[in-house]
N, C-alpha and C positions, 0 to 999 in steps of 0.2 A: 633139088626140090624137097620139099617136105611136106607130110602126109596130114594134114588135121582135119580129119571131120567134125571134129569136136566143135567147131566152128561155122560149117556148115547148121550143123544140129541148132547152133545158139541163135543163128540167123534166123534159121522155119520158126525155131518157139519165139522169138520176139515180133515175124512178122506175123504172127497168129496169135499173140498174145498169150503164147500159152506159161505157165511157171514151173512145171518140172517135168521129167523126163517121162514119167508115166502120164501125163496127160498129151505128154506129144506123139509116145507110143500105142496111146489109144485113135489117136488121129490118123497116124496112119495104118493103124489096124494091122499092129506087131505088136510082138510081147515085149513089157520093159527089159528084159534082159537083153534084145537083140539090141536097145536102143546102147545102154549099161556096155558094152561090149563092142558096139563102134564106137563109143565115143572113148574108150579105154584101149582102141587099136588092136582088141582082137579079132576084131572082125572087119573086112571088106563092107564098104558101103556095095551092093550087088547092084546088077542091073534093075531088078524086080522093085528093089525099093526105091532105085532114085527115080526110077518111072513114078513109084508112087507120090513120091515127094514132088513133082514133076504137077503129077494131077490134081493134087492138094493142093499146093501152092503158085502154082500157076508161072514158078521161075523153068525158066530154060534147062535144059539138061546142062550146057556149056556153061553156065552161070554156073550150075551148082558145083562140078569138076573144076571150075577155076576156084570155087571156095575152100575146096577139099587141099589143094595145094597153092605151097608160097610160088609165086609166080617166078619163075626165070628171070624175067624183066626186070624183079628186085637187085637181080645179080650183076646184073648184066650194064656195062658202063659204055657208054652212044648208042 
């Protein structure tokens, strides 16, 4: 499997209309560098945020971990 937040992140900002990272890092009321830094793979997406992300955008925790990685399923043949 493989790891993209990156992807996640582009999902919140397009379902919320937002157009860069600091307006998405105001939303959920972190500093643009936390945002700069998952989506760069330095950093773990934490508990603490994807609750936030959670709150805000009203997707599942399960949804969102399945965005954060390539599914198994892709690999996997029957």
């Amino acid at each position: 499997m493989t790891y993209q937040p990156g992807k996640l992140l582009d999902t919140i900002m397009a379902k919320m209309s937002l157009r860069t990272d600091s307006a998405l890092a105001r939303v959920l009321g972190v500093e643009p560098c936390v945002i700069s830094k998952v989506r760069n793979d330095r950093m773990p997406i934490g508990a603490s945020l994807l609750i936030t992300m959670h709150d805000v955008t009203g997707m599942t925790t399960g949804d969102m971990r399945e965005m954060m990685w390539l599914s198994r399923r892709m690999f996997i043949k029957g």
